[in-house]
LUMMIVEX-513102 format. One line per field, with one value per residue (C-alpha): residue in three letters; chain; z, x, y. Coordinates in steps of 0.05 Angstrom, whole numbers. Layout:
N
code: ALA;...;
unit: A;...;
w: Z;...;
u: X;...;
v: Y;...;
END
This chain:
363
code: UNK;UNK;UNK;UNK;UNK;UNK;UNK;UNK;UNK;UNK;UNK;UNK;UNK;UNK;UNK;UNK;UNK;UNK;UNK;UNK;UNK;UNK;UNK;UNK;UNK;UNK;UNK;UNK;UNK;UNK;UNK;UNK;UNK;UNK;UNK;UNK;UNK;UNK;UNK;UNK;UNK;UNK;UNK;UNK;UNK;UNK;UNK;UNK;UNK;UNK;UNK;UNK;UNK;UNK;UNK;UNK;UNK;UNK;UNK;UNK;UNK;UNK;UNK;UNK;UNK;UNK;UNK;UNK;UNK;UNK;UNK;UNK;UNK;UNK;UNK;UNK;UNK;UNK;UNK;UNK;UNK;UNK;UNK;UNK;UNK;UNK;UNK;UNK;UNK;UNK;UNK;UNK;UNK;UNK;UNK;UNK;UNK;UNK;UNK;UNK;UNK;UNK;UNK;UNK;UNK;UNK;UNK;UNK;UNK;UNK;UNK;UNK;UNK;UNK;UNK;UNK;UNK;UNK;UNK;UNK;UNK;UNK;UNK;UNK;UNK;UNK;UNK;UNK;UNK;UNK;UNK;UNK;UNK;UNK;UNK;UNK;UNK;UNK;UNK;UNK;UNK;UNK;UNK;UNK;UNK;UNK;UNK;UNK;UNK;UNK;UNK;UNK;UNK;UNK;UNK;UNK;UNK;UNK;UNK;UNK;UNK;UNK;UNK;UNK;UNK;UNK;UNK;UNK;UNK;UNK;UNK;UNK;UNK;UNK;UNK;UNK;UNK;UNK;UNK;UNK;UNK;UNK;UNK;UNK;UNK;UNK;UNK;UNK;UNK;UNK;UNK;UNK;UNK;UNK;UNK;UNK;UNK;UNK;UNK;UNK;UNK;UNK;UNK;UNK;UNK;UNK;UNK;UNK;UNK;UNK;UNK;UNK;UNK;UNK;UNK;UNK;UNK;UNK;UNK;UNK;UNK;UNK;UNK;UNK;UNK;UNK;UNK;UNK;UNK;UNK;UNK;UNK;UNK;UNK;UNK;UNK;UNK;UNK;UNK;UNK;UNK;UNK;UNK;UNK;UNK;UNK;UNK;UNK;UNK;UNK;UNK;UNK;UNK;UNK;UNK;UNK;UNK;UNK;UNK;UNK;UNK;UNK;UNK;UNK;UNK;UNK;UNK;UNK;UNK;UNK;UNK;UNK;UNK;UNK;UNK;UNK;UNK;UNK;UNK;UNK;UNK;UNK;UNK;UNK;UNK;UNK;UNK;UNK;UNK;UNK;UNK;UNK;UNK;UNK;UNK;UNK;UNK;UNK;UNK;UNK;UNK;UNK;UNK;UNK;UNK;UNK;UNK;UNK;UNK;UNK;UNK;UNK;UNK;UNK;UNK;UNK;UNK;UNK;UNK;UNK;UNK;UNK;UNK;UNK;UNK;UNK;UNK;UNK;UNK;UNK;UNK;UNK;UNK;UNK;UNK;UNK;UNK;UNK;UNK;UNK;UNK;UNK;UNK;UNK;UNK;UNK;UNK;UNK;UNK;UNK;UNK;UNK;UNK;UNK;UNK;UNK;UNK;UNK;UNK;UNK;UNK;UNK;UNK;
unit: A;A;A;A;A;A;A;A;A;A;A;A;A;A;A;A;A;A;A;A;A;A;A;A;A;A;A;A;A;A;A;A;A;A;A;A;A;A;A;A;A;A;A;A;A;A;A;A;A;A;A;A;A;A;A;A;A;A;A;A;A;A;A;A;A;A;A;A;A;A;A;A;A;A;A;A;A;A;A;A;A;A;A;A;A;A;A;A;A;A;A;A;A;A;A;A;A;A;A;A;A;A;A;A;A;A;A;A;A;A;A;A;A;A;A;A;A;A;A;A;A;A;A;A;A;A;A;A;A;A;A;A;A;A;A;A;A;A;A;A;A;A;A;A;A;A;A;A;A;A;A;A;A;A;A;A;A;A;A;A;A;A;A;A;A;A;A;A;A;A;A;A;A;A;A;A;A;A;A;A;A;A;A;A;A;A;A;A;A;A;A;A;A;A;A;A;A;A;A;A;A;A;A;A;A;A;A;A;A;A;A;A;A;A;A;A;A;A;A;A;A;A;A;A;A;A;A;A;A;A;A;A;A;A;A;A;A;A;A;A;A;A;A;A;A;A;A;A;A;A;A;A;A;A;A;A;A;A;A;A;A;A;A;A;A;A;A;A;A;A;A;A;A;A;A;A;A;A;A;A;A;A;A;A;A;A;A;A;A;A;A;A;A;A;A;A;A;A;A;A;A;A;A;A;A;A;A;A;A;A;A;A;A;A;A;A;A;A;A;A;A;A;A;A;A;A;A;A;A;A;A;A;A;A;A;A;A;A;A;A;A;A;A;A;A;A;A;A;A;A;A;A;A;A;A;A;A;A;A;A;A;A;A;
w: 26;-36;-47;-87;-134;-96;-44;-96;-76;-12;-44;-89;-75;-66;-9;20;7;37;90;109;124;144;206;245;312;364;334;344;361;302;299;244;229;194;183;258;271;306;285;321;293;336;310;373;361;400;349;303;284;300;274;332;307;346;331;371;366;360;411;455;447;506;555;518;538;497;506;476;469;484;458;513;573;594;652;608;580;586;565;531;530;469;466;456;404;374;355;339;379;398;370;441;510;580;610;665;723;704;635;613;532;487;415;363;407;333;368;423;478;529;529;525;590;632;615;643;702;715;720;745;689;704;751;731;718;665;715;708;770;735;768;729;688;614;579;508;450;396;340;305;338;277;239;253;328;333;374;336;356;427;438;407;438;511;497;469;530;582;540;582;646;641;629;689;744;708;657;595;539;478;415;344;280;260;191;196;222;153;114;149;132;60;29;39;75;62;134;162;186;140;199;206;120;139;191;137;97;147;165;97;75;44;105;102;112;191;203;149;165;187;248;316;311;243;265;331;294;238;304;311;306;272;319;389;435;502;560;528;495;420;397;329;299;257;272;236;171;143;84;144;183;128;113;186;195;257;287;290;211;203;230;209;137;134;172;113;74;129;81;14;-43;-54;-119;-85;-50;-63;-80;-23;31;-10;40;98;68;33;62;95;136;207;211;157;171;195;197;271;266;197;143;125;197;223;249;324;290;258;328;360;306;309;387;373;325;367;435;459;502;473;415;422;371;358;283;285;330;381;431;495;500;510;503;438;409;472;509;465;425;464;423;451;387;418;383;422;380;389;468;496;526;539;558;577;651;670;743;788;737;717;657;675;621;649;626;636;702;734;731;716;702;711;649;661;678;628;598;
u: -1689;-1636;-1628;-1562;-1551;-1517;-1580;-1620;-1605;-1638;-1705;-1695;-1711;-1639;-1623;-1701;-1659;-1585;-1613;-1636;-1566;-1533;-1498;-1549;-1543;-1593;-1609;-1658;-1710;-1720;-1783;-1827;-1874;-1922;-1996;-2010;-1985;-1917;-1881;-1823;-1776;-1734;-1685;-1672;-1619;-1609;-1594;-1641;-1662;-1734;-1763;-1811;-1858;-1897;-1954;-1984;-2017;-1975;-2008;-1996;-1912;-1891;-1934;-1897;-1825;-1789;-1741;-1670;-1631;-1560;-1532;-1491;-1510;-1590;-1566;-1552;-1619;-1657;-1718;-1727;-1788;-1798;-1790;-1851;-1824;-1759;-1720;-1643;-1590;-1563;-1508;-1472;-1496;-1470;-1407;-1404;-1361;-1346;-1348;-1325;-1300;-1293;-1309;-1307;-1335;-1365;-1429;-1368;-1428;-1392;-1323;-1375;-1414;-1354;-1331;-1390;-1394;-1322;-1331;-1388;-1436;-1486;-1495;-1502;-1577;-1554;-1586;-1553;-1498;-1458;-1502;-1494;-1438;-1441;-1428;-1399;-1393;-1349;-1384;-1369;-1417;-1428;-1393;-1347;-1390;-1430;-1483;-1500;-1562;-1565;-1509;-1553;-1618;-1576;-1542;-1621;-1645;-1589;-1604;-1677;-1652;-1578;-1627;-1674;-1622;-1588;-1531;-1530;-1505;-1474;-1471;-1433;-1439;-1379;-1355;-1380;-1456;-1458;-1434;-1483;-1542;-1520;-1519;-1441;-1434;-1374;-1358;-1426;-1419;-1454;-1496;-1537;-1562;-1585;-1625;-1650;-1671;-1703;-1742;-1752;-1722;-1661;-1607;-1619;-1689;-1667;-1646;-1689;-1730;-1796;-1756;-1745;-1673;-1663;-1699;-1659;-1589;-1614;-1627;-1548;-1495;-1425;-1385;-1419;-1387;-1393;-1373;-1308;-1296;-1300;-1329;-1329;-1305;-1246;-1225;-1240;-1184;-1173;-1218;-1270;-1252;-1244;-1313;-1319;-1394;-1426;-1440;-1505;-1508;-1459;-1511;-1577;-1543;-1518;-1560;-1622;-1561;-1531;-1574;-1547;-1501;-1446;-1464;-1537;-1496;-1502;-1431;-1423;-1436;-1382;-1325;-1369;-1379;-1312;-1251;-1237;-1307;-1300;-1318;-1259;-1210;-1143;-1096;-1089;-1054;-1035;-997;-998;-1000;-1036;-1000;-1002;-1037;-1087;-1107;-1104;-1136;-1196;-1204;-1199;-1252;-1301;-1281;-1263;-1207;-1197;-1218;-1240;-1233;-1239;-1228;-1152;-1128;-1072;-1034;-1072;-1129;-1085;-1078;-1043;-1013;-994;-1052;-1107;-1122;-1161;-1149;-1197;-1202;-1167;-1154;-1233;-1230;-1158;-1166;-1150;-1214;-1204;-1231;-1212;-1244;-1262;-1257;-1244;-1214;-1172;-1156;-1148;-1135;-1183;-1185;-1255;-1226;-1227;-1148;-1131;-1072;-1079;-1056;-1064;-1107;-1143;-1111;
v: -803;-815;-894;-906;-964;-1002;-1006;-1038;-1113;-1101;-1096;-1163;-1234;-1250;-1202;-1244;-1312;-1279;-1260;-1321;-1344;-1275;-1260;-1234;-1197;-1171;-1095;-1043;-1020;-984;-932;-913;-855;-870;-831;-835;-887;-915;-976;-1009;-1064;-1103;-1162;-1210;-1264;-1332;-1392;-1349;-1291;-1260;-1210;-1162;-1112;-1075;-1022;-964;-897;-838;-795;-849;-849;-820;-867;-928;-953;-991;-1049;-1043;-1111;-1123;-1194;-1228;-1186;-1191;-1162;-1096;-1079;-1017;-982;-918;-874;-835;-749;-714;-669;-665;-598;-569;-576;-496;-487;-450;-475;-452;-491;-539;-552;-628;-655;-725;-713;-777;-789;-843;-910;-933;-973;-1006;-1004;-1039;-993;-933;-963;-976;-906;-880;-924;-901;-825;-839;-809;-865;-922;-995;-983;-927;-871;-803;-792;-739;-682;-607;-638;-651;-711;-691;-739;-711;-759;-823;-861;-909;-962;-1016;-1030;-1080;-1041;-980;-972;-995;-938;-886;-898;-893;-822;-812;-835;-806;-738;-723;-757;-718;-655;-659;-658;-602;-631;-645;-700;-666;-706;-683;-713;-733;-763;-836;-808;-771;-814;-870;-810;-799;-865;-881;-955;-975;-994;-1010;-1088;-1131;-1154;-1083;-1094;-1158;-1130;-1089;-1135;-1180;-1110;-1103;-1039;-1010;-996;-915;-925;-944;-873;-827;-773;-814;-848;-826;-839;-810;-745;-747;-752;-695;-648;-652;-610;-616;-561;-534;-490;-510;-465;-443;-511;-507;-573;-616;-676;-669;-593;-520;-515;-452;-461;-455;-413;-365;-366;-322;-352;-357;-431;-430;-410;-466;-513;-485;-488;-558;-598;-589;-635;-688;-735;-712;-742;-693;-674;-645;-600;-524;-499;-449;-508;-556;-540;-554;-632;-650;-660;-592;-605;-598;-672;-692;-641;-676;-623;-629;-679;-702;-669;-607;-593;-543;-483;-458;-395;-427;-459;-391;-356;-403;-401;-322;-319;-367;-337;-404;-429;-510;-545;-609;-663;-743;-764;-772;-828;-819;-857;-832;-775;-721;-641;-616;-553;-504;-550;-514;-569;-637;-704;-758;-811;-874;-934;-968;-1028;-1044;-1038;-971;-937;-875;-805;-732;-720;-645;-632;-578;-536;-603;-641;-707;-779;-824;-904;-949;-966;-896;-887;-811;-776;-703;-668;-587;-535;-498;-439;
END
């Protein structure tokens, strides 16, 4: 793992003495690998913060649950049992019949919970309800939050259980998860470093490749097609699409590098990390627009029938450009929750209180 300079404070005494006064908030559990051996951190809040460590055997992982914290609701906690093993996401899985699409939540558990509650993706003891369907996260799921890693380790934990009654929970890295990976922190909350340095390690170190979720996050994709739904963050510009690759060499390529400084990159995977990436691109809905033929021309290519995006904020999750093109970045911290509802061959706006607006049906 790459440690920039300005990570270096966080193994001084002064980060030790700052984070004796920082603004602490109930985080983790974070999980270590290390020779055999499994170590989990937990930082639990309450007029001070605590520091929980806990250590166990590695063969013994998956016959150990453990506790994830949320501050201000007890009532909300969960467990987690570890995966045995960990491997890629594929790049194209089979559709559904019912999907809920919805991007960007940023570590805003309780919007993301009373999403799920309200198309009824879980029930209020986060058990999977949604059936076949497939629950599709089209990345950003750090920064700005204040519970990062509680949301991760429940779309880590709703992955297995959405799996064994046959659906599925789809997550994409999207620009905010890289940059979190690669060193860049400019919009992490202050409050996740001091739970660094109370842990005693640089911030990356939460997430490198020695951690559960670190691994978990590094078996992601940036674009998935799913069913006939073409999935990433941002979009596909033309400076990738002309590169005609396959998805699954798009993936297999990049994801050696989601931890990389730019200047590590090799030059033929530059336009998959700067800002024509499919998890920076904004032409959808910035200037220079993209064109109607670019849209088509990608769903061509890709043999799918929608795109679907978060990255780019609109008023209301919503279908774009001839209906091919499915926004679902609403402004979470600001209030409007939000997500695109697949039903029945229906599009439907859906808020965290189960109101829908049908849209249209797929093309």
């Amino acid at each position: 793992m790459k440690v920039f300079l300005y990570l270096i404070p966080f193994f001084c005494p002064l980060a030790a003495a700052q984070a004796q006064t920082a603004d602490y908030l109930t985080d983790g559990p974070y999980v270590f690998y290390r020779q055999g051996t499994v170590a989990t951190e937990n930082i639990v809040t309450g007029g001070t913060a605590k520091r929980q460590t806990a250590h166990f055997p590695e063969k013994e992982k998956t016959n150990r649950l453990l506790q994830v914290h949320l501050d201000r609701h007890p009532d909300w906690d969960f467990t987690v049992r570890l995966k045995d093993s960990i491997r890629p996401t594929p790049s194209e899985t089979a559709g559904a019949d019912h999907y809920l699409l919805l991007s960007d939540i940023e570590g805003e558990f309780e919007p993301f919970r009373n999403l799920l509650l309200a198309a009824k993706v879980i029930d209020n003891r986060y058990r999977w309800t949604f059936g076949k369907g497939k629950l599709v996260v089209a990345g950003d799921l750090f920064d700005r939050g204040r519970q990062v890693c509680q949301f991760l380790w429940l779309l880590y934990k709703l992955e297995d259980e959405a799996a064994l009654k046959g659906g599925a929970v789809e997550v994409i890295l999207g620009n905010h998860d890289l940059m979190n990976l690669s060193g860049d922190l400019r919009y992490v909350d202050p409050a996740y470093l001091a739970s660094a340095a109370l842990i005693g390690k640089p911030y990356t170190d939460l997430y490198a490749a020695d951690t559960e979720l670190g691994r978990w996050l590094k078996s992601k994709n940036t674009i998935e097609k799913i069913g006939d739904l073409l999935v990433t963050h941002g979009g596909v510009s033309p400076a990738v699409l002309n590169k005609r690759m396959k998805l699954a060499d798009i993936n297999s390529q990049c994801r050696p590098y989601y931890d990389s400084p730019p200047q590590d990159l090799p030059d033929q995977l530059k336009v998959f990390f700067g800002q024509d990436a499919l998890f920076w691109y904004r032409g959808y809905f910035l200037e220079p627009l993209a064109t109607q033929e670019i849209v088509d021309s990608t769903l061509f290519f890709y043999g799918c029938k929608k795109i679907v995006v978060g990255h780019d904020i609109v008023d209301h999750a919503g279908l774009f450009y001839e209906n091919k093109v499915v926004a679902v970045d609403v402004n979470e911290h600001d209030g409007v929750h939000e997500a695109i509802l697949i039903a029945n061959k229906n599009y439907y706006r859906m808020n965290d209180k189960g109101d829908k607006i049908k849209l249209a049906a797929p093309l």
